[in-house]
C-alpha positions in Angstrom: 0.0 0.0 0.0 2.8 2.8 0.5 4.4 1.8 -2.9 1.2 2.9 -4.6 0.6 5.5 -2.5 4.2 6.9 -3.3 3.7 5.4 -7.1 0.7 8.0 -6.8 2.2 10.6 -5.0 5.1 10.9 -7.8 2.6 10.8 -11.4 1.1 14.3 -9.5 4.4 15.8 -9.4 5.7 14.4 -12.3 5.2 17.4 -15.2 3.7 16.3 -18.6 6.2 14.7 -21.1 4.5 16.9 -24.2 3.4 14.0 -26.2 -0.3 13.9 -27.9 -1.7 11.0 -29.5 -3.3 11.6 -32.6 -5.0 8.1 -34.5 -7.6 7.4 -37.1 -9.5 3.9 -38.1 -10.3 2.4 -41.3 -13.7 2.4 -40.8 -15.9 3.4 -37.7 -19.2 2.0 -38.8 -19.3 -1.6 -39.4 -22.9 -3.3 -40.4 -24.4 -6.8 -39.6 -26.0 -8.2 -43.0 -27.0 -11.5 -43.8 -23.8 -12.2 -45.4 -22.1 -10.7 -42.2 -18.6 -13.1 -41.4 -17.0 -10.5 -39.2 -14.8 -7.6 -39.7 -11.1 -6.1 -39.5 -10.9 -2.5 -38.3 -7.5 -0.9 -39.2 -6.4 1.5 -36.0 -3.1 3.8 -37.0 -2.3 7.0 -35.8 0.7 8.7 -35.0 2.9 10.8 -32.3 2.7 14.8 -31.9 5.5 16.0 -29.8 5.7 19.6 -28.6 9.6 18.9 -27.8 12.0 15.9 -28.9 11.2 12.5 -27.0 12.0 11.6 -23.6 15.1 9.7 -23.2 15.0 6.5 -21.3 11.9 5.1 -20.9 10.9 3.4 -24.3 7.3 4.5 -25.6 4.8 1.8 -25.6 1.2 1.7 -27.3 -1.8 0.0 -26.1 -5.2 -0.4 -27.6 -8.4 -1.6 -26.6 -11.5 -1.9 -28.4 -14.7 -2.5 -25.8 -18.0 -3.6 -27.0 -21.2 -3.0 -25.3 -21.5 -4.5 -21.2 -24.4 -6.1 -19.5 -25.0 -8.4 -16.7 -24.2 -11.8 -17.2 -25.8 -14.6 -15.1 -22.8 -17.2 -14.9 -24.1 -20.6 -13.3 -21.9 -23.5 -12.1 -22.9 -27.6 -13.2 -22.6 -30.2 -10.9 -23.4 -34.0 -11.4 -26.5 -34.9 -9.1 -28.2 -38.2 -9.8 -25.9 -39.2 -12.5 -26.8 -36.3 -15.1 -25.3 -32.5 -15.0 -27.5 -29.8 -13.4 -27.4 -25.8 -12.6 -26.2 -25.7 -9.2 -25.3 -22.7 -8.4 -25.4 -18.9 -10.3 -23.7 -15.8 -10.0 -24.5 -12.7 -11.6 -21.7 -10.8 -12.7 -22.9 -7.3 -13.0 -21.4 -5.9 -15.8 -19.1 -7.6 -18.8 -18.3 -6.8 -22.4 -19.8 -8.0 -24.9 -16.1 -8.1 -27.2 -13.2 -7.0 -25.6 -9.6 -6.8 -27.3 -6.6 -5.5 -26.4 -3.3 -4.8 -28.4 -0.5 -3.9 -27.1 3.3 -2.5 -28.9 5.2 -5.2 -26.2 3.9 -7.5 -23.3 1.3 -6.1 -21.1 3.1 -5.9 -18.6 5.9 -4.1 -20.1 3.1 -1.7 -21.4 1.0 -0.8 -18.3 1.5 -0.7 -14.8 -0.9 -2.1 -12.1 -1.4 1.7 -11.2 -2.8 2.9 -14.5 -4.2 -0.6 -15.0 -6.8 0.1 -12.3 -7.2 3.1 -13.0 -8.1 2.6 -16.8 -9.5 -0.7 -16.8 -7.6 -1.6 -19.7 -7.0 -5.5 -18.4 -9.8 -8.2 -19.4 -10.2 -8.6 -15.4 -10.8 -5.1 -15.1 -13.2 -4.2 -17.5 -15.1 -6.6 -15.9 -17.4 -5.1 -12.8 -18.3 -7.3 -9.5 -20.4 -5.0 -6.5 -22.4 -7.5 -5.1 -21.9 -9.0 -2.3 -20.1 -12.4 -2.0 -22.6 -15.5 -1.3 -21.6 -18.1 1.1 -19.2 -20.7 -0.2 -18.9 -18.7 -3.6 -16.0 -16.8 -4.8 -17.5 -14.0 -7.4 -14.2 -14.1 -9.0 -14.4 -17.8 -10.1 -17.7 -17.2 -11.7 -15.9 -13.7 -13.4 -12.7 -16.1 -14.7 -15.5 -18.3 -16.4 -16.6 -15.8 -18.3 -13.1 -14.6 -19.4 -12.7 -18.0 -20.1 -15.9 -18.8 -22.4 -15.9 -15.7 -24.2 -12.3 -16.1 -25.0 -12.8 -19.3 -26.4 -15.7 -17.9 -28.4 -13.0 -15.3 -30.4 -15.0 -12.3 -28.0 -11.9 -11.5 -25.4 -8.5 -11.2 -26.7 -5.2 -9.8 -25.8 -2.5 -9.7 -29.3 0.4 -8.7 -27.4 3.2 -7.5 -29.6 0.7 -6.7 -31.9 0.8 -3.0 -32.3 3.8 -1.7 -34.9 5.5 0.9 -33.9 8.1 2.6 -36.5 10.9 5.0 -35.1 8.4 6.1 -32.0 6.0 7.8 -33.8 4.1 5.9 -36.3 2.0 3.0 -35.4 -1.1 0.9 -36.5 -2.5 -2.6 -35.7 -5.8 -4.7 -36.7 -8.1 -5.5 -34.7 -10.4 -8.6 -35.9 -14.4 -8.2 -34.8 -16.0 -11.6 -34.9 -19.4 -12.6 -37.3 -21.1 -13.3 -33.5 -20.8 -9.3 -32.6 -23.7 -7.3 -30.3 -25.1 -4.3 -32.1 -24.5 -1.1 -30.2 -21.3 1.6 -30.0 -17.7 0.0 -29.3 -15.3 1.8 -27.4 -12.0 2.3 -28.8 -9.2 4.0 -26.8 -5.3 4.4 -27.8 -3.0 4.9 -25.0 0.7 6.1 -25.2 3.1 4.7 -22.4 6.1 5.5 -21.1 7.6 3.2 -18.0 4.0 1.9 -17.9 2.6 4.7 -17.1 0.0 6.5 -19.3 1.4 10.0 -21.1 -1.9 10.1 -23.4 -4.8 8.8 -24.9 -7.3 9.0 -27.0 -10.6 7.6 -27.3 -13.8 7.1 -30.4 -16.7 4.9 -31.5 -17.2 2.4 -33.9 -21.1 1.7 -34.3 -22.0 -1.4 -35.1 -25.6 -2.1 -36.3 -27.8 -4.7 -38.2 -29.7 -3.1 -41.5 -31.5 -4.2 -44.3 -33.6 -7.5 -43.5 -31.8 -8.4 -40.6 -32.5 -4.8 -38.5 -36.4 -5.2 -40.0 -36.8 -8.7 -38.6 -35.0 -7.4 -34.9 -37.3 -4.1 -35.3 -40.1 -6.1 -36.0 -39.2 -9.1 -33.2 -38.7 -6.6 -30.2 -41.5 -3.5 -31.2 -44.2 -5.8 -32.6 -44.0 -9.4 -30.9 -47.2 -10.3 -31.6 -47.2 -10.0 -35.6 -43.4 -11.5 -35.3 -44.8 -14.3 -33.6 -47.9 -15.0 -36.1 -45.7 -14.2 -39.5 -43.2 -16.6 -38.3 -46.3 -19.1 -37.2 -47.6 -18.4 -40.9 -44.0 -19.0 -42.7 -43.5 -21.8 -41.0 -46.8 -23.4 -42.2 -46.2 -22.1 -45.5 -42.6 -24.1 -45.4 -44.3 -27.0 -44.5 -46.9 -26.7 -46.9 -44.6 -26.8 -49.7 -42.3 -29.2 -48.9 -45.1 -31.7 -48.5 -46.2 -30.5 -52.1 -42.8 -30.9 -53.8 -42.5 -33.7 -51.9 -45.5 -35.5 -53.6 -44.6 -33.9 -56.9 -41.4 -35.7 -56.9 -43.5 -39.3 -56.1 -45.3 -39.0 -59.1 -42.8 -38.2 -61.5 
């Protein structure tokens, strides 16, 4: 605890180093079709310096790209009675829906604890736990699980060593966004490190939303349930109908 608070005590002091991140992406509006098998955003930018760089402490770039969060109910299986059942649940109150991060080195080389916690820029930390533990549970076992699954869905991701970074100043990286993406606005921030330790950042949105048939039938499934419900009742009939016709068609030829 005193190494953090001193940690603290010496980024007040410290004066600003006079570097600015300025960045750009290939494309900040990505759109879900029927055809939809994911996406590859191109983030560059570049390194605007007031005064020539600090010695010393190599510059490091980290980026993350954060989709929307929502609670997450995570539930444990256990084998009762021979088969697997939901035994017991914890609901994690807020978790990204995609979550990558890239980083010019390691993550650890690239940002400290300190500025860790106090960007969230970590898979742990962009995920939030307030409630109260439950007896004989540990929160943080049900939060792992959900790194874990999502991970191994292609939705959390760290690429370290995957930013490029030319002569200090120049840099870009990729960032691949999955066909199994939520609509809504992903948040995409750029930070420029020195020691591990945040000297700038920047932040901007890329939207990301169903259209054409796809955004009619979700308009149509969440506004209108009823008329969803009986269209889908009537194409489903309608299906049936002629495949049974085609069906007999086929006998009689």
């Amino acid at each position: 605890m005193i190494r953090l608070a001193l940690a603290l005590l010496m980024l007040m002091i410290l004066p600003a180093r006079g570097e600015q991140v300025v960045a750009g992406l290939s494309q900040n509006r990505v759109s879900i079709t029927a055809t939809f098998v994911g996406s590859e955003i191109l983030i560059f930018g570049a390194v605007k310096r007031d005064a020539p760089a600090p010695v010393g402490e190599p510059l490091e770039v980290v980026v993350v790209v954060e989709g929307p969060s929502h609670p997450v109910t995570v539930r444990r299986k256990a084998k009762r009675w021979g088969i697997w059942v939901n035994t017991d649940a914890v609901l994690v109150d807020s978790a990204p829906s995609f979550y990558a991060v890239a980083t010019s080195n390691t993550l650890a080389n690239s940002i400290s604890e300190i500025d860790d916690l106090r960007h969230h820029i970590s898979i742990p930390q962009a995920i939030r736990l307030v409630g109260e533990a439950q007896e004989g549970l540990n929160p943080r076992d049900f939060a792992e699980a959900v790194v874990r699954i999502r991970g191994d869905a292609g939705l959390y991701k760290v690429e370290e060593n995957a930013v490029k970074l030319a002569q200090d100043t120049l840099f870009d990286t990729r960032i691949l966004l999955p066909a199994n993406l939520t609509e809504g606005e992903y948040r995409t921030r750029i930070y420029l490190t020195r020691g591990g330790y945040v000297a700038s950042q920047y932040e901007t949105i890329i939207n990301v939303q169903k259209v054409g048939l796809e955004r009619w039938i979700f308009n149509l499934a969440h506004e209108r349930p009823l008329v969803y419900g009986i269209l889908s009742l009537v194409i489903a009939i309608a299906a049936g109908w002629g495949a049974s016709a085609a069906f007999r068609l086929i006998l009689r030829t």
